[in-house]
N, C-alpha and C positions, 0 to 999 in steps of 0.2 A: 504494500500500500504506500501511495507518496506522502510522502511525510508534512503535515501540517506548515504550512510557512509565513512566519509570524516576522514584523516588524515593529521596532520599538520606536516611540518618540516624547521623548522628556529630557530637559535642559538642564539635568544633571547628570554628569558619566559616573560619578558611583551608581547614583539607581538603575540607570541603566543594564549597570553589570550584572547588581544583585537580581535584578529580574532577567536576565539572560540565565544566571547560574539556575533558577528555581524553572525556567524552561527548557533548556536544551536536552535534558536526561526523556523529554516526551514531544519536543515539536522543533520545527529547524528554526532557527533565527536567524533571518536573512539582511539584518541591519538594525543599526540605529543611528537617529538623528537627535538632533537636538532644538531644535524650530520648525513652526507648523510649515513653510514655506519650504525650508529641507526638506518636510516629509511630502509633501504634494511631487515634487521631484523625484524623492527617492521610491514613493508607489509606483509611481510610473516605469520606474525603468526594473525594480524588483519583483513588481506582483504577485505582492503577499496574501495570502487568505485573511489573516487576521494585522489589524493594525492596534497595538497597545496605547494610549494616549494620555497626555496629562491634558487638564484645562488649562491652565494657567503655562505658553513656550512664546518665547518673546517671535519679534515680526508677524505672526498671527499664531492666533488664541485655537484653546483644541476644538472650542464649539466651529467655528470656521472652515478648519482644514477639516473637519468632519462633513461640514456640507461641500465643501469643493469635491471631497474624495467621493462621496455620494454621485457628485453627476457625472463624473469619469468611470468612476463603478463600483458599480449600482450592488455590487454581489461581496464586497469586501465585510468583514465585519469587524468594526470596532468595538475596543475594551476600554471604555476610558478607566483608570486609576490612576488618581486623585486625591489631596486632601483637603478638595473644598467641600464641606460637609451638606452645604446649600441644597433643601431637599427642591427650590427652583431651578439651579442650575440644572442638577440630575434630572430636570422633569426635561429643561431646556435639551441636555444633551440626547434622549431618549427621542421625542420630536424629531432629533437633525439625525437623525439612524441607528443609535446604537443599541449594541447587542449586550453589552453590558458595564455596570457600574459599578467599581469599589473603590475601597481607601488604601492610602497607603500604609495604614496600620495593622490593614487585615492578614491574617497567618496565610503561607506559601501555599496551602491547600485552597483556601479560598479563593487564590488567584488561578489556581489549576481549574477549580472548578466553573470560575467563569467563563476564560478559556473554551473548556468540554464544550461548556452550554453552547455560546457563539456559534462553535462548529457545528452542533448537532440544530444550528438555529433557534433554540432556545433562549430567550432572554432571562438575563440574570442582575439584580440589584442586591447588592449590599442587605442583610436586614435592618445594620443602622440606619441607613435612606428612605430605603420601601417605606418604615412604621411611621418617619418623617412625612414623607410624602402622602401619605393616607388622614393625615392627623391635622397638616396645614393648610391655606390656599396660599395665591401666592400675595404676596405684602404689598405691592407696588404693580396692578396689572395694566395699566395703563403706560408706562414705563417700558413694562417688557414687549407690549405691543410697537410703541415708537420704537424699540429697539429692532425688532422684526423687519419696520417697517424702510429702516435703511438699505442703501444697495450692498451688496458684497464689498465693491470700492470703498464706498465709505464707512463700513467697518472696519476694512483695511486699516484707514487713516487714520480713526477713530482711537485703533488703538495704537499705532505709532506715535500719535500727538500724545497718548496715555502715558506712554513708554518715556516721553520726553525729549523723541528725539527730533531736532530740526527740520524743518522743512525744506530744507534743499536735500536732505538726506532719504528723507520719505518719498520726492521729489525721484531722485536716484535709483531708490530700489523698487519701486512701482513704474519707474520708464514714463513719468508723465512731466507734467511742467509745475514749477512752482506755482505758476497763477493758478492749475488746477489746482493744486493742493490747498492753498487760499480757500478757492470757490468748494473745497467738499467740507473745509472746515466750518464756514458758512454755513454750509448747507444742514451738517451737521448739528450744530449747537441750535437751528433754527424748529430744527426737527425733533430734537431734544431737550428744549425749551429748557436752554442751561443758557449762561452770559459768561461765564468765567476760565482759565484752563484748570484753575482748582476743582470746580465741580464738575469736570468735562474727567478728571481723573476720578473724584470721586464716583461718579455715574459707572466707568470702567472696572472700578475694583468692585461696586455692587452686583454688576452683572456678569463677571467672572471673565471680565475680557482682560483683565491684567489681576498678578497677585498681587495683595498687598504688603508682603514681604520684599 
């Protein structure tokens, strides 16, 4: 039988490793990256079954490359693990495809078992999340609808501006023009009925578009 082939993506290479050592004895590991825009690349040319993912990987957020990965293909299944405990995020990430959801405090078997599920199509949440998720609505929904209702570009930028980093930089790595970048920030703060770049980050670490660490 071919062997299961899993790709990792999280912005630390310790973790990275330790969840390599707790896979490779049952599924192949065929990379890892460390940014959502790495991983959008590196799917494509690896074509993994399973994509592992954090929320929180600087130049785009894991909710993001989850729906990029989505419309290139449609058959991948992502594991996000996580320690945003947000039983919205998790609702949020579950929406944008995923096949499953844990922490990163959960025991090495729980992540196997998440894993299994994925493959066997099975969806799998944390039960710290699920009881969350059952128990809350969401805090802010009018919020997470404006957030929806931005384009992919302007999430992009959205959260590069979060990230702090310049606008000729963001300019750079999106291959557009400064004055576009201007005009989506605009567009942005318009849409998100925010005035400030304080609240333009706070807004981002509410909705798990950047950590706040």
């Amino acid at each position: 039988m071919t062997p299961v082939r899993i790709l990792l993506a999280d912005d630390h290479a310790m973790i990275c490793a330790g969840f390599q050592k707790i896979l490779e004895p049952h599924y192949e590991v065929v990379g890892s990256v460390g940014d959502g825009r790495a991983l959008l690349k590196a799917a494509a040319e690896l074509k993994p079954d399973v994509v592992l993912l954090d929320i929180s990987m600087p130049l785009l957020n894991g909710l993001d490359a989850a729906r990029e990965l989505k419309k290139t293909m449609p058959h991948v299944k992502l594991v996000f693990l996580t320690m945003n405990t947000d039983s919205d995020i998790a609702s949020e990430a579950l929406r944008v495809g995923a096949s499953g959801y844990l922490l990163k405090n959960s025991l090495a078997s729980e992540l196997l078992q998440a894993v299994d599920h994925a493959v066997r199509g099975v969806l799998y949440v944390t039960p710290q999340i699920s009881r969350a998720m059952q128990q809350t609505f969401l805090r802010d929904p009018k919020a997470a609808n404006r957030l929806r209702h931005l384009t992919a570009r302007q999430r992009e930028v959205l959260q590069m501006l979060a990230e702090g980093r310049p606008m000729a930089e963001i300019a750079g790595i999106l291959a557009i023009s400064h004055r576009t970048v201007r005009f989506h920030k605009a567009r942005i703060m318009e849409e998100l009925e925010i005035t400030t770049n304080a609240e333009l980050v706070q807004y981002a670490m509410k909705n798990g578009i950047i950590s706040p660490d």
